[in-house]
N, C-alpha and C positions, 0 to 999 in steps of 0.2 A: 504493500500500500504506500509505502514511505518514496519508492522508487515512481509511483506512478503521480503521487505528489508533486514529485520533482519534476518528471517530463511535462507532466502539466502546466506548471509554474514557467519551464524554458519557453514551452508553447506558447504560452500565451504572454511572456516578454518580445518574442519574436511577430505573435500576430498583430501587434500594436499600431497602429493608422493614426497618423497625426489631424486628421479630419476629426476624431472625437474632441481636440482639443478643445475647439469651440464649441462646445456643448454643456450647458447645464443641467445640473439635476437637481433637484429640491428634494430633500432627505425632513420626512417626519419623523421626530421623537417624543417623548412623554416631556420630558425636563422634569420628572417630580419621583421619578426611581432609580435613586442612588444606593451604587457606584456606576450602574449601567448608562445613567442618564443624567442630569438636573443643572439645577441655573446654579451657579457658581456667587459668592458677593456681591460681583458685580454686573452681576445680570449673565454672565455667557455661559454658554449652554458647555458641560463640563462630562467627565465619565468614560467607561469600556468604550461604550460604543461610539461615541464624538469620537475617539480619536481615531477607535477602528474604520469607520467612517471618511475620515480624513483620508487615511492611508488608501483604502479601497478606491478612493475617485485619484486620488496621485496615480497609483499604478493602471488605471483606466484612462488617464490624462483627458478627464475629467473635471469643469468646475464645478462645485459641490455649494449648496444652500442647505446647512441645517437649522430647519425652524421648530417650535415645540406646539402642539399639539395637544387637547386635552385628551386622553387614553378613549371615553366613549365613545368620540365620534373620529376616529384614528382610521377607522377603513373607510367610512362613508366617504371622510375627506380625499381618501386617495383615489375611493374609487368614479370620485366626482372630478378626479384631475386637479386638486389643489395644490397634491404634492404628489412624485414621480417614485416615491418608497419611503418603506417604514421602515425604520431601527431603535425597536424600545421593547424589547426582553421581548420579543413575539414569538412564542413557542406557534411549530407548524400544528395546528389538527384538522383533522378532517371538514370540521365544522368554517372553516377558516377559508380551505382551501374550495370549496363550493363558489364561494365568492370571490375572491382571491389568488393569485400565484405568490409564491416562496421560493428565493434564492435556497442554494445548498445550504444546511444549516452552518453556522460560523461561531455558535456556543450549545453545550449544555445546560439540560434546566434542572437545578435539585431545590426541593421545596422543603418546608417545616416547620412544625408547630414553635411559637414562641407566648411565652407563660412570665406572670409575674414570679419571682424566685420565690416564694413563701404560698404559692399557687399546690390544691392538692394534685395538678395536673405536669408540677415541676418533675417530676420522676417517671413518665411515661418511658415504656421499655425502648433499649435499643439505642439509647444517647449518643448523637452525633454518628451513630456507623448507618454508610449506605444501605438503601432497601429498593429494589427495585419492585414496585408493586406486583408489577405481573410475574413475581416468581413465585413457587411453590410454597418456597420458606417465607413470603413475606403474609400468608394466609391469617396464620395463627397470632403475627402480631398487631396486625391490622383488628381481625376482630377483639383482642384482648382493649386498645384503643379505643375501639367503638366503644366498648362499655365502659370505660371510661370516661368517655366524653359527653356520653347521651344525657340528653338536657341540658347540658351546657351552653353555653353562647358565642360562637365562633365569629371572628368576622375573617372575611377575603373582601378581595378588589373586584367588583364586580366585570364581568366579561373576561374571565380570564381562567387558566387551567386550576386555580388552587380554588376557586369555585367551582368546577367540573367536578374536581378531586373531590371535594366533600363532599357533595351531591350524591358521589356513585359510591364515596365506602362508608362513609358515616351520617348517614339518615338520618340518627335519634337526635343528632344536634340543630340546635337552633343557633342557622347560617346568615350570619346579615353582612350585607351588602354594600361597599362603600365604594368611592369615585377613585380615588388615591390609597396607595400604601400607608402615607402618613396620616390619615384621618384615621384608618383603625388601627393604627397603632397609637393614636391619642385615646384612643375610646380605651384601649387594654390600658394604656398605665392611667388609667382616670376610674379603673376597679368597674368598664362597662360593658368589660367583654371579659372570658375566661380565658382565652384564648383568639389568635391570630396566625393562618396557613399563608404564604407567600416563598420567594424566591428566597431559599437561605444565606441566599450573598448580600441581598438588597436587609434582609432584617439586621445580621450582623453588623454592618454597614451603618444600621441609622440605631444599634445599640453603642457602640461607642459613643453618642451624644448623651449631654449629660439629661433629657429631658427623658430618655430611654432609661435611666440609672434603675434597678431593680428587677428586671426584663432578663430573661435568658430563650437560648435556643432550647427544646425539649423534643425529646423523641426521633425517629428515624429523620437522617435524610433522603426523603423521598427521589425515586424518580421513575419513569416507566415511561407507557407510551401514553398516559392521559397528560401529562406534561408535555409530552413532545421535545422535541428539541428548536431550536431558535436560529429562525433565518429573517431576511431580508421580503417584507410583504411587498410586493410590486402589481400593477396590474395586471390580468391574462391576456391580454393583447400586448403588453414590452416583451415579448418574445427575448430580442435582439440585446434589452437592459439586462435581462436575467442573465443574458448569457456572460456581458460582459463582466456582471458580480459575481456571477459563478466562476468565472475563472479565475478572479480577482481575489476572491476568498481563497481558492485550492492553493493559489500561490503565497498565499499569507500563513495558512495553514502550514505548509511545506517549509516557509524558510523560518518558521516557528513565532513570524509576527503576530498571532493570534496569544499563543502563550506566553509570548513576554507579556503583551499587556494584562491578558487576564491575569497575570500573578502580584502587574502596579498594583490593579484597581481592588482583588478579593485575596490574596495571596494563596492563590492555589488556580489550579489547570481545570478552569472551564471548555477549551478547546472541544471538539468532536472526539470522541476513540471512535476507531475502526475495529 
């Protein structure tokens, strides 16, 4: 895989047309899901994917416009031609892809419960180790979880896979709904949620703030295929876009520009495995 990487990567330094120069593209992102995304001090838009972003239109030679985007109306807008692509943690699902195309994915997505530390939910099994849901062994702890959770009051970011996620394993909780990652995570340290499912990078991320103080990650990090993995939402008529972020990724992927950054922004290797 590593070798096909590579010839990829040559290929597509050698198939480069100085005709894309002149070409813009408008890149939608969230700005409010950090370290993947968000506005910076002073207003600029900061994170994984800003700078993945960057790089991807340099080796397309490509000029790049990233503007931020409220997350609910993030496909309408693209698919109404406002912006030319999306890069804000978009795991591919099927649900997605009806409406939508998806570059090659360019991260993985691992999710997880985060609990106040004095929470009876702070010791949920399986602490910080991988789970991939759709394996055998992750049956038994899933539903030890569910009964633990039931009746509870979870919140997720509405439209998104840690909403799916709860929906299909954990039923007996009572799932609410919010616009931004940072609204339910003010509800949980304001004692009005029990609980909060999201991208374990983006929680970590916004627990080193001191408004997060008392807050831990708890239980498996999630991941499977109701996560999906995380690509580039473009329209299904850019054909021709796809193809140039698809190759643009492979060779980012390849010369490990994908893993230096994810290790800036989360300190660990979000990259694709093969």
């Amino acid at each position: 895989m590593k070798l096909t990487l590579l010839l990829s990567a040559v290929a597509f330094a050698v198939s480069l047309q100085p005709v894309h120069a002149a070409d813009k593209i408008r890149i939608a992102t969230e700005g409010a899901y950090a370290p993947w995304n968000f506005s910076g001090p002073n207003g600029t838009l900061e994170g994984f994917e800003i700078d993945l972003a960057n790089d991807l239109c340099k080796r397309m030679n490509r000029e790049c416009e990233i503007v931020a985007q409220n997350w609910d109306g993030i496909i309408p807008s693209l698919t109404a031609g406002k912006y030319d692509a999306i890069m804000a943690g978009m795991s591919v699902t099927p649900k997605r892809e009806e409406v939508i195309a998806f570059s090659t994915p360019y991260a993985a997505a691992i999710n997880s419960f985060a609990v106040l530390g004095d929470s009876d939910l702070a010791n949920l099994p399986m602490a910080g180790k991988p789970l991939s849901v759709d394996s055998d062994a992750a049956k038994p702890v899933l539903e030890e979880i569910s009964k633990l959770i039931e009746g509870k009051t979870v919140g997720v970011q509405g439209s998104t896979t840690a909403s799916s996620f709860m929906e299909q394993y954990f039923k007996g909780a009572d799932v609410r709904e919010y616009k931004t990652t940072e609204e339910h995570n003010f509800d949980l340290v304001s004692s009005r949620l029990d609980a909060v499912v999201a991208n374990a990078t983006v929680l970590a991320a916004a627990m080193e703030k001191e408004d997060m103080a008392g807050t831990k990650l708890a239980g498996p990090l999630f991941s499977g295929k109701v996560f999906g993995m995380i690509g580039i939402g473009l329209r299904k008529e850019d054909a021709a876009l796809k193809a140039d972020f698809d190759a643009a990724i492979t060779a980012a992927r390849a010369d490990g520009t994908i893993k230096t950054l994810s290790e800036k922004w989360f300190k660990l290797d979000v990259s694709p495995q093969d």
